[in-house]
N, C-alpha and C positions, 0 to 999 in steps of 0.2 A: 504493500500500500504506500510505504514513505516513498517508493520508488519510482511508481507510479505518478505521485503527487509532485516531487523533486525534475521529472522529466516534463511532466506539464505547464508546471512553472517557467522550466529554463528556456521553452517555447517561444513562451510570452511573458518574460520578468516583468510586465507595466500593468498588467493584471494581477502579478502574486503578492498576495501577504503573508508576510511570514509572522510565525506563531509561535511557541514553545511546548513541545508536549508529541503525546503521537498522537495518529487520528483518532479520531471520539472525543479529545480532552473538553475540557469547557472553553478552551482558549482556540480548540476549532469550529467549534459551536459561536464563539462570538465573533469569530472572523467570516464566516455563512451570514451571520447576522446580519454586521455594521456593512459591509460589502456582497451583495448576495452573487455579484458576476465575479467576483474574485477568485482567484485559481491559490489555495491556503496553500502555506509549502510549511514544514513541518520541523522542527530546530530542536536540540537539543536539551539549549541552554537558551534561558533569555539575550545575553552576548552576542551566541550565535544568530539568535532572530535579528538583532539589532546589527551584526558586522553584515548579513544578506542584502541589508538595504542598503549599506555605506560600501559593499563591494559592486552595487546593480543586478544582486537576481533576484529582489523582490523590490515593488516601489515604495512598499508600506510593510508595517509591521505593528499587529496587535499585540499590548503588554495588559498583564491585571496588576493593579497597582493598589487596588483597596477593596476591604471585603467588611459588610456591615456589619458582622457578628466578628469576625477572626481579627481584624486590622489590617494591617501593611501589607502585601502580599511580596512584590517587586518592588525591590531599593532604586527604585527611578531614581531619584535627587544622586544618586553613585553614576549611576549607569549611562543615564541622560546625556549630562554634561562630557562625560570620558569619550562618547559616539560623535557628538557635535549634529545628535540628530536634533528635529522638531515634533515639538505635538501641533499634531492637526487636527485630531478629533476625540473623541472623549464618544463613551459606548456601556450603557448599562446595561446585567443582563441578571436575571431572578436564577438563581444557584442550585439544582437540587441534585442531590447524590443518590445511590442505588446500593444497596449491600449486595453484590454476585460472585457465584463462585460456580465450580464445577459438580456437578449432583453423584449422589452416590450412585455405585449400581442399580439399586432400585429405584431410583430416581428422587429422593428426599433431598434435602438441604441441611445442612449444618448438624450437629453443634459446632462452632468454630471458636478456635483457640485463638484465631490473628486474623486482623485484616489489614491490608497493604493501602497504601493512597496515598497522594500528593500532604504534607504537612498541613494545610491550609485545609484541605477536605477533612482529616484527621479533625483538628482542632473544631472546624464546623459539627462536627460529628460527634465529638466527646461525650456529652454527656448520655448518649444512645451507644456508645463504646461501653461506655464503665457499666450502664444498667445490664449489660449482658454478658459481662465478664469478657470479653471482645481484647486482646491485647493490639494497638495501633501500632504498625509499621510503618517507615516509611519509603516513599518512592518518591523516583522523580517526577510523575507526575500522572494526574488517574487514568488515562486509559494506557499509559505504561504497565500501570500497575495490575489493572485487569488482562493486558498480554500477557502479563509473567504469572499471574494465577492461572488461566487458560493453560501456560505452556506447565506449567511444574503439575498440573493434576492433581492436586491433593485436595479429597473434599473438603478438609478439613479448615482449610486457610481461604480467605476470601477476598474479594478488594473491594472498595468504594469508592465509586466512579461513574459519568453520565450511565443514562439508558444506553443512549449510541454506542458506549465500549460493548453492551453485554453481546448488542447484534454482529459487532464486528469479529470479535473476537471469541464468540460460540460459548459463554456463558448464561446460565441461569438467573433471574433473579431473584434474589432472598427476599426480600423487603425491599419497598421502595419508598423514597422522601425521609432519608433517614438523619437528615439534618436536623440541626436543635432545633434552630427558628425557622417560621412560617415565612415569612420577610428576606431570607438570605438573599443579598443583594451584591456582586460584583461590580467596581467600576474600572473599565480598562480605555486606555490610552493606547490611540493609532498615532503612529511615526511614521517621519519622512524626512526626506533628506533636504528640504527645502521647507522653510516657514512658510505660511499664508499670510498675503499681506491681510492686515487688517483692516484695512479700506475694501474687502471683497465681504466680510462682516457686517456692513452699513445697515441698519434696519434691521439686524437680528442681536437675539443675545447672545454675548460672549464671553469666553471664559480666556483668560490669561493667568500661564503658569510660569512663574518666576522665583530664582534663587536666589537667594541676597548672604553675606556678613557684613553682620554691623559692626561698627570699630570699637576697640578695646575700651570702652570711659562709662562709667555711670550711666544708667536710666538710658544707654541707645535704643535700646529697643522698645523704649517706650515713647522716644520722640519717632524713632523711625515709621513706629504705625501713627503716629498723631494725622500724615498727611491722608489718611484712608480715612478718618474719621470725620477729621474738617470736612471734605472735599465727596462724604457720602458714598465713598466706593465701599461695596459688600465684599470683606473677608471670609472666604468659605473655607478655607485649609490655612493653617500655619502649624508645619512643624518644623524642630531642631534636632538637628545630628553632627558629629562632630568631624572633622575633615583633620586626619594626620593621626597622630600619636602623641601630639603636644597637648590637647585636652586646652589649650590656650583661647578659644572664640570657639561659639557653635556659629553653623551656618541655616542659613531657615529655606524652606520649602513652602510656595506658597502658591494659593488660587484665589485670584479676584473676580468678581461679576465684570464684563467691559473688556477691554483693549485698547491699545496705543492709538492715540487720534480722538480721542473722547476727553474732552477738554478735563473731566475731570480727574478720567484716571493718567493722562499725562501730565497734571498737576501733583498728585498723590505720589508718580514712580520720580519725580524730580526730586521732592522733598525726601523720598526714602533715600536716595540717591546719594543727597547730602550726605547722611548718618552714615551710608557704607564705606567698606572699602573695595566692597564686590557686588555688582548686582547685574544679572544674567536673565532676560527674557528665554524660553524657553516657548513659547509658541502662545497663540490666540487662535480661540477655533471656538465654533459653533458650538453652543451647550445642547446638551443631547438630554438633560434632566432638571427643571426646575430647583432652586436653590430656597431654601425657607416654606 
């Protein structure tokens, strides 16, 4: 199937997106999604989805970057800036996992000792792990993980992972919706190798994602956001992480309502601007989910 997928691509790289994961994952399901004419090609590693597009065998490439019940998924704010890619669009998609494995001879299901799946499924899943005595594994990612339960046979051991894994790769389902919350919600970020100007945004709403460090002195970061507040721009994300080994300045992660050209929030990124000693657009794209 990757091979398949990988020579369909190389075809037409201005049609592929690349993704992370094998086929079935949820990160191929949101690339069928946000691009339905897209030829998905299928990557290892997030890196590798991100070096396809900066090498030209994909034009784009889907990342999951946040997940409503689990958190962080993809250290975008690392990955981002080291590619010199852009975000163009932004893609929600509702989450739901599957318990499958391979059935007994007589065809029953379980008891199972383990089940294999991506960290972030795992975690989504926990509290439906521990009520069944279920020990979580992990994998690189869930329909990886339903190939390798498929290939190894053992009734015993399971994976959690879309529907689409159980068809592809000739397992059973156990249960299904076996995620904690009703709401699991992913939100992932398409990349390219060129920003969107944001004068092609006029008339719609937009989302702007930007890095910044603030300089070493008291209360920076408290003047640094002053100018979003003045100036009425909606903060929907601010996080910190730290860049080096020196532990010396965090560096922040951040999504505003707007884009550059909107008198307000290029009032707002001027004044942050001051406060910095770094600050890094990182793209403006069409909001794909209402904010508040």
């Amino acid at each position: 199937m990757v091979e398949k997928m990988q020579a369909a691509a190389a075809a037409a790289p201005l049609q592929a997106m690349a993704f992370q994961g094998s086929p079935g994952a949820n990160s191929h399901r949101a690339a069928s999604e946000a691009a339905p004419e897209c030829l998905p090609l299928p990557c290892f590693s997030f890196e590798d989805a991100l070096e396809s597009v900066k090498d030209g065998r994909a034009a784009s490439a889907i990342i999951p970057i946040e997940n409503s019940q689990n958190g962080r998924v993809a250290d975008i704010h690392f990955l981002l800036p080291e590619s010199g890619l852009a975000i163009v669009g932004e893609h929600f998609m509702p989450i739901t996992h599957a318990l499958m494995a391979v059935p007994h001879p007589d065809g029953s299901l379980g008891p199972f000792e383990a089940a294999y799946s991506h960290p972030q499924a795992l975690g989504q899943s926990r509290h439906f792990l521990r009520k069944r005595g279920i020990v979580p594994l992990s994998h690189a990612d869930t329909a990886g993980a339903a190939a390798y339960v498929a290939e190894r046979g053992d009734p015993g051991v399971a994976a959690i992972a879309p529907l689409l894994a159980a068809d592809l790769y000739g397992l059973t389902i156990a249960e299904d919706k076996v995620e904690d919350a009703a709401d699991n919600m992913t939100r992932f970020v398409i990349l390219a190798r060129e920003k969107l100007n944001p004068a092609t945004l006029t008339g719609e709403t937009a989302m702007t994602t930007f890095i910044f460090e603030v300089k070493n002195i008291p209360a920076a970061l408290y003047k640094a956001m002053g100018g979003f507040a003045t100036n009425g721009v909606n903060m929907t994300k601010l996080e910190s992480y730290q860049k080096g080994a020196s532990f010396a300045a965090s560096t922040f992660y951040a999504d505003i309502i707007g884009a550059p050209g909107e008198p307000a929030v290029d009032r707002a990124l001027e004044e942050l601007a001051f406060h910095c000693k770094e600050l890094r657009v990182l793209g403006s794209y069409r909001q794909a989910r209402p904010r508040g």
